[in-house]
C-alpha positions as CSV (number, residue, x, y, z in Angstrom):
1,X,12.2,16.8,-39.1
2,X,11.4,21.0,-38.3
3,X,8.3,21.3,-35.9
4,X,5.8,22.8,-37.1
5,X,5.2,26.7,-35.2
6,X,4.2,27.3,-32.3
7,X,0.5,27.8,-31.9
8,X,-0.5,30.7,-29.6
9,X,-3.6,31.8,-29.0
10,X,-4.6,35.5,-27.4
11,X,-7.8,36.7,-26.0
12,X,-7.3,40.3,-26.5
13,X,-9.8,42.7,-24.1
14,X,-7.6,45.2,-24.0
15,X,-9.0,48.9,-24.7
16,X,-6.4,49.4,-27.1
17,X,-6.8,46.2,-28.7
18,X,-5.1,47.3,-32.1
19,X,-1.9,48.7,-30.1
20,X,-2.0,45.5,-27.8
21,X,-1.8,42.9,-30.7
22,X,1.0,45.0,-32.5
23,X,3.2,44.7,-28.9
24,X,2.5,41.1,-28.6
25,X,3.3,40.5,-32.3
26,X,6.8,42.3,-31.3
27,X,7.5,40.4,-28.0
28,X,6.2,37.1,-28.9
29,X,8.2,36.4,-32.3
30,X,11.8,37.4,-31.0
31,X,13.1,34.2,-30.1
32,X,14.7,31.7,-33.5
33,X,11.3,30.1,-32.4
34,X,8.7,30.0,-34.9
35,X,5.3,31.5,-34.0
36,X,1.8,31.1,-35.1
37,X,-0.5,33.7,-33.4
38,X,-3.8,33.2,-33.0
39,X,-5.8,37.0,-32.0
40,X,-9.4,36.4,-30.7
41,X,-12.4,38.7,-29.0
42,X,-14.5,37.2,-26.9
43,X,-18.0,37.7,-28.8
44,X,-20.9,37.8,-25.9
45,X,-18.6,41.6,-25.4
46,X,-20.7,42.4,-28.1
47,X,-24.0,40.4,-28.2
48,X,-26.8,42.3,-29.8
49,X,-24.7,44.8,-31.6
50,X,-22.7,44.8,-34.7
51,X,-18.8,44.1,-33.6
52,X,-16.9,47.5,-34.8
53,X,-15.0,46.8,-37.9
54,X,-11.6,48.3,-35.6
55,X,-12.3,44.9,-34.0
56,X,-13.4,42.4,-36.9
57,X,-10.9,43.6,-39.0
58,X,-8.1,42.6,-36.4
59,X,-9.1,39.8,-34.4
60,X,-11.2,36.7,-35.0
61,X,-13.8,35.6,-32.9
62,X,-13.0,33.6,-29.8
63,X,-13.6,29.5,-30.9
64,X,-13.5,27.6,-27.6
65,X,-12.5,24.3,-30.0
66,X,-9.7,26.1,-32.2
67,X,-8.1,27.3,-28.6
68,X,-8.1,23.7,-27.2
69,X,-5.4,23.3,-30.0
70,X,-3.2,26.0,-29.3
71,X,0.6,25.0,-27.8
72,X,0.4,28.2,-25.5
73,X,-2.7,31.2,-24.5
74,X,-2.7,34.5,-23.1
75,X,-5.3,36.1,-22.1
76,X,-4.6,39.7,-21.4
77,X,-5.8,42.6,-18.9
78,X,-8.6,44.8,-19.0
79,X,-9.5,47.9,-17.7
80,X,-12.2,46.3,-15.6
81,X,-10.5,45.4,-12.7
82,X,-13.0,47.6,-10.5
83,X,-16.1,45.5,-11.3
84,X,-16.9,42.5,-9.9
85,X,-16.1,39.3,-12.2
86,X,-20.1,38.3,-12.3
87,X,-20.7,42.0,-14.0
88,X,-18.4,41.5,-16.8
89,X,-21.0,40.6,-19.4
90,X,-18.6,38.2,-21.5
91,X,-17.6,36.3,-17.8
92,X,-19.5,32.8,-18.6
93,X,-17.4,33.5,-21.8
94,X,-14.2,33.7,-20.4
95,X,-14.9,31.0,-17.8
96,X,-15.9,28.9,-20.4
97,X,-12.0,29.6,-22.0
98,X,-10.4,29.1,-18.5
99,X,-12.3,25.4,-18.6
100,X,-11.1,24.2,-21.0
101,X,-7.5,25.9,-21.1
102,X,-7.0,23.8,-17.9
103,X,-8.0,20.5,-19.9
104,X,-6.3,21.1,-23.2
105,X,-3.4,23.9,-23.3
106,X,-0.4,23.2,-21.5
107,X,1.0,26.2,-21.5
108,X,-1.0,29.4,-20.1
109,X,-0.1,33.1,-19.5
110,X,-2.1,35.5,-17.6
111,X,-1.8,39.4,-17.9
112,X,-2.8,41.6,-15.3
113,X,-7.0,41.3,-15.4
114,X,-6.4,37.8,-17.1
115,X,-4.3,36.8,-14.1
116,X,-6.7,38.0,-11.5
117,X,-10.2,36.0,-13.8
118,X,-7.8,32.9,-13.7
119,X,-6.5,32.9,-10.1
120,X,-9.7,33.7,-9.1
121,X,-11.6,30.9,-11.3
122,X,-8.9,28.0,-10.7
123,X,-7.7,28.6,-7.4
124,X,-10.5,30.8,-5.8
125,X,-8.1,33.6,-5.0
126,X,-10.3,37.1,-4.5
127,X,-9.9,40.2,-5.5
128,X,-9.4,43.1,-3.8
129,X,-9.6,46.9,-4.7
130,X,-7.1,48.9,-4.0
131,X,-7.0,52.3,-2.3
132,X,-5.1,54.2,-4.9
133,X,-4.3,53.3,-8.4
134,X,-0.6,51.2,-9.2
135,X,0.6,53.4,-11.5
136,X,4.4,53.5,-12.5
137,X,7.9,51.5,-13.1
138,X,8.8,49.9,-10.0
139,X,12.0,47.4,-9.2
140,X,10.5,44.0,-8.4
141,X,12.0,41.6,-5.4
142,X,12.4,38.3,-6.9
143,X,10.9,35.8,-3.4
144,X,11.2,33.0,-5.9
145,X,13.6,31.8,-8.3
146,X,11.6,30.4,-11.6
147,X,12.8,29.4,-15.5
148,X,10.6,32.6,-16.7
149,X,12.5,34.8,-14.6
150,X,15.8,33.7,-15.2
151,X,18.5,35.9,-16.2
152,X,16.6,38.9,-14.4
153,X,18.3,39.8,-11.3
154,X,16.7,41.3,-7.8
155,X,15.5,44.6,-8.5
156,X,14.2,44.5,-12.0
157,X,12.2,47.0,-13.1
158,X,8.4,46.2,-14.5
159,X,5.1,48.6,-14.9
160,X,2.2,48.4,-13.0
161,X,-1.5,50.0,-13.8
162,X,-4.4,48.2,-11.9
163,X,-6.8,49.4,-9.6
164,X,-7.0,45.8,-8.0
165,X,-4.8,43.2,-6.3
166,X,-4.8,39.4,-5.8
167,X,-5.9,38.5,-1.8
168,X,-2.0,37.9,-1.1
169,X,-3.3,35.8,2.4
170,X,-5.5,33.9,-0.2
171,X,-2.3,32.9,-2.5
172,X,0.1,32.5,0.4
173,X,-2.9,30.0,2.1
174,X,-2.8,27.7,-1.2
175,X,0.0,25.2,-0.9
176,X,-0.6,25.2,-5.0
177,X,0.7,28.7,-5.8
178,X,3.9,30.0,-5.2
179,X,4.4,34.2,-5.2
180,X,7.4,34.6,-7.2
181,X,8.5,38.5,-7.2
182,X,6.2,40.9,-6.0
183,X,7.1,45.0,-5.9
184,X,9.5,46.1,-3.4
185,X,6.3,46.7,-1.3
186,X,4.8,43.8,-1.7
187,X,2.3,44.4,-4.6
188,X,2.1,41.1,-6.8
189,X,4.3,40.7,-9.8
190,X,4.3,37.0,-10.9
191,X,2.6,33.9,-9.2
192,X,2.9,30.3,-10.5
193,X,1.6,27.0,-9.8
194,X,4.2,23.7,-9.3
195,X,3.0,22.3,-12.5
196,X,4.7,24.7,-14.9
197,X,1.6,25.2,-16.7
198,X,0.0,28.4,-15.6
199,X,2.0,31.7,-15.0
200,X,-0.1,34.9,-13.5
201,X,2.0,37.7,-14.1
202,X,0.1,41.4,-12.8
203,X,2.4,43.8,-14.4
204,X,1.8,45.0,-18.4
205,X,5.1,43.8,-19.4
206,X,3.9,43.4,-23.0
207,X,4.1,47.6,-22.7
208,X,6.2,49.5,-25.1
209,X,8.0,52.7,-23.9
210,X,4.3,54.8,-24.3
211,X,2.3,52.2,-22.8
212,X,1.6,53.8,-19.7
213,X,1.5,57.3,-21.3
214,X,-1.2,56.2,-23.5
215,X,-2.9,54.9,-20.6
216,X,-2.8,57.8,-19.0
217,X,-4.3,60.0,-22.0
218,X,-7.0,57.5,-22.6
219,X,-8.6,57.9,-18.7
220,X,-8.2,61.3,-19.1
221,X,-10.4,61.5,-22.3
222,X,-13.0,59.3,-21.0
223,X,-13.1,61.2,-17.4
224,X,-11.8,64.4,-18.4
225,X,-13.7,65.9,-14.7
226,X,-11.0,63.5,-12.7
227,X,-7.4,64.5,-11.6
228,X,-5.4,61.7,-12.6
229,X,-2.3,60.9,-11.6
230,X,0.6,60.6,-14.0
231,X,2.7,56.9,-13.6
232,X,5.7,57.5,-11.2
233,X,9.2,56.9,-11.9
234,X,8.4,56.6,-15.5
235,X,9.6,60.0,-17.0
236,X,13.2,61.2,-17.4
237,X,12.5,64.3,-15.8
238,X,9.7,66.2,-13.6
239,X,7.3,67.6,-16.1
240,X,8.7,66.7,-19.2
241,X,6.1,64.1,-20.1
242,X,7.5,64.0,-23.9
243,X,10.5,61.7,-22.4
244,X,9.1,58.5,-21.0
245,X,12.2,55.8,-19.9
246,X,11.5,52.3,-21.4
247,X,13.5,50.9,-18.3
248,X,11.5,47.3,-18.2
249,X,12.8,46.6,-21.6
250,X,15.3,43.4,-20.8
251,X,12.2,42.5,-18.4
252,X,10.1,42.3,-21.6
253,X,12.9,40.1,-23.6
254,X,13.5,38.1,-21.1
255,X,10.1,36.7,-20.0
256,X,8.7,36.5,-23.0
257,X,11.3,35.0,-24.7
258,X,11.6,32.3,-21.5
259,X,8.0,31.8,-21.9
260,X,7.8,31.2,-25.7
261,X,11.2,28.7,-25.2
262,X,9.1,27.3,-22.3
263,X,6.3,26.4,-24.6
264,X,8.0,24.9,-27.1
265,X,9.6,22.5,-24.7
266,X,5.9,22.1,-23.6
267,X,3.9,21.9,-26.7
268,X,0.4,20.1,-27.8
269,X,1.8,17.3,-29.7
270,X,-2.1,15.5,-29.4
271,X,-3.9,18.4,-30.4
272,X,-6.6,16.9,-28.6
273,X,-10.1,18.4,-29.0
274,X,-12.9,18.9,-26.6
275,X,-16.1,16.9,-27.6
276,X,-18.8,19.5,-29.3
């Protein structure tokens, strides 16, 4: 008898929320796997106002009880790494997710922001700001071997764009978590847990080649008065910004297709429900 698809369920708080549910659409239905995906907001983001129709029309509210059936989640970053997690205004919302992801879903992926709210809300892991933006394509040192990372070798390439890291004394304290490949200097790439259930992974590996140059653009509109940076080793050539490389590509394919295998090998055959 053919399985039913996968359900996946996304919280999307990405700025670009349009652009990030077209590259998860992409990465997440590659595999001879079939996919259900499930695109939410969280809705406290917009208590007391009318939700834009850019976000209604592509993403359904967040229902805590329709997640607890999903096979897999994501939840993905944010540009609100900066603030504090009690000043994000849809927090209680989000721990509220986290709660019951832990009880229900056995199969949870956290992207940049959504890996720093999780680490922090499960394992108490803080968060620390960084002195200068992560900005650019970097090769990645794998510490430990893991089924998500297999068939990448040492030195894999992967974009970075946070102002904030994980406490890496905190992690490497917790028996629990395990890091798994960080940067070349040490910056975070992907942290586990023994269980197989939760993977924190602090790189935007759902990117497509003008991910970070769209990044890029979009601080500079919104703060034209600050001299950004441009993301390093990320153009083909010094100051020809039309020419980005897309040189994480196999890292794309190949942990997202290991995680959506991983998941179907892990999937919510009860379905079970948390009481209302």
């Amino acid at each position: 008898m053919t399985k039913s698809p996968l359900k996946i369920g996304i919280l999307n708080v990405m700025h670009d929320k349009a652009d990030t549910k077209t590259r998860l659409q992409h990465v997440l239905t590659r595999t001879e796997i079939p996919v259900e995906l499930h695109f939410y907001y969280p809705m406290t983001h917009y208590a007391g106002r009318d939700v834009p129709e850019t976000v209604s029309s592509i993403l359904d509210p967040l229902d805590i009880h329709e997640a607890a059936t999903m096979d897999g989640f994501i939840i993905t970053g944010s540009p609100i790494e900066t603030l504090e997690f009690d000043q994000v205004h849809y927090i209680s919302e989000v721990r509220t997710l986290l709660k019951t992801l832990g009880q229900h879903v056995p199969n949870q992926l956290y992207l940049c922001w959504g890996g720093m709210v999780a680490l922090n809300y499960f394992f108490g892991v803080s968060k620390l700001i960084l002195p200068h933006k992560l900005f650019g394509v970097y090769p990645q040192t794998i510490l430990e071997p893991h089924p998500l990372l297999q068939g990448l070798k040492d030195g894999f390439k992967a974009p970075h764009a946070r102002y904030a890291e994980m406490d890496v004394r905190d992690i490497r304290n917790d028996p629990r978590l395990t890091i798994n490949a960080t940067t070349t200097k040490g910056k975070l790439f992907m942290v586990t847990e023994p269980t197989g259930t939760q993977t924190f992974v602090f790189s935007h590996i759902e990117y497509d080649r003008w991910g970070l140059d769209a990044e890029y653009h979009r601080e500079i509109a919104a703060h034209p008065e600050i001299d950004y940076a441009r993301a390093k080793h990320y153009y083909h050539h010094k100051n020809d910004y039309d020419h980005p490389k897309f040189n994480w590509k196999k890292t794309q394919r190949t942990i997202f297709d290991n995680w959506v295998r991983h998941v179907a090998g892990h999937r919510n055959e009860d379905r079970s429900m948390p009481t209302r």
